[in-house]
Steps between C-alpha positions, in 0.01 A plus 500: 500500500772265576459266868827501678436311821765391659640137512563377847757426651532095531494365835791309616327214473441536167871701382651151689244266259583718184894434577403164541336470159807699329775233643245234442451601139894553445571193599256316292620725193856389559419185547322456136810701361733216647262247378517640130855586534556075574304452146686690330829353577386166557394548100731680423800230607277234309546685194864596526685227649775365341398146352474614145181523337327107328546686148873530502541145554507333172224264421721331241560167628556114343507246735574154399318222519567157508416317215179332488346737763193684507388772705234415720391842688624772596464751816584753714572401887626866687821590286565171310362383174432169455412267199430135542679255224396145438835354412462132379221406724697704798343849621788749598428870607702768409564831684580793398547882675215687344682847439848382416377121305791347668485138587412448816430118579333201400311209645485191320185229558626162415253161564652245681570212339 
């Protein structure tokens, strides 16, 4: 009821092709298991370093402004924050570090006279 024919034997050709295919197929499974093993810590580093997270920061700030001014704009440029102040007829810019709300600079415009 039941066919048991025998498998051959593979050739050498073809025991040297399968060996091939194993190494082939090891490599390209420890390859992918390198590759996902990169993600991982590459993410994994993002999420844990040691900057501090934006939310423990506190977000309340006063900054003083000269009298008479008037904020122009404002915008983000990398890791700064900047607003734009008309000051008396003068445009300044103001910078500021976007997760800490320190000062960080100014430019002021001034027309020659």
């Amino acid at each position: 009821m039941t066919d048991t024919t025998a498998v051959p034997e593979p050739t050498p050709e073809q025991a040297a092709l399968f060996a091939r295919v194993r190494r082939m197929m090891l490599i390209a499974g420890m390859t992918s298991a390198l590759a996902v093993a990169v993600v991982l810590i590459a993410v994994g580093y993002r999420l844990y370093r040691g900057e501090g997270s934006p939310s423990s920061a506190s977000s309340d700030i006063t900054a003083a402004l000269p009298k008479g001014a008037r904020i122009v704009s404002t915008g983000v440029a990398g890791d700064r924050l900047l607003v734009t102040l008309d000051v008396g007829g003068a445009t300044e810019i103001r910078a500021f570090d976007a997760k800490t709300l320190k000062p960080a600079g100014s430019l002021k415009f001034v027309s020659e006279p």
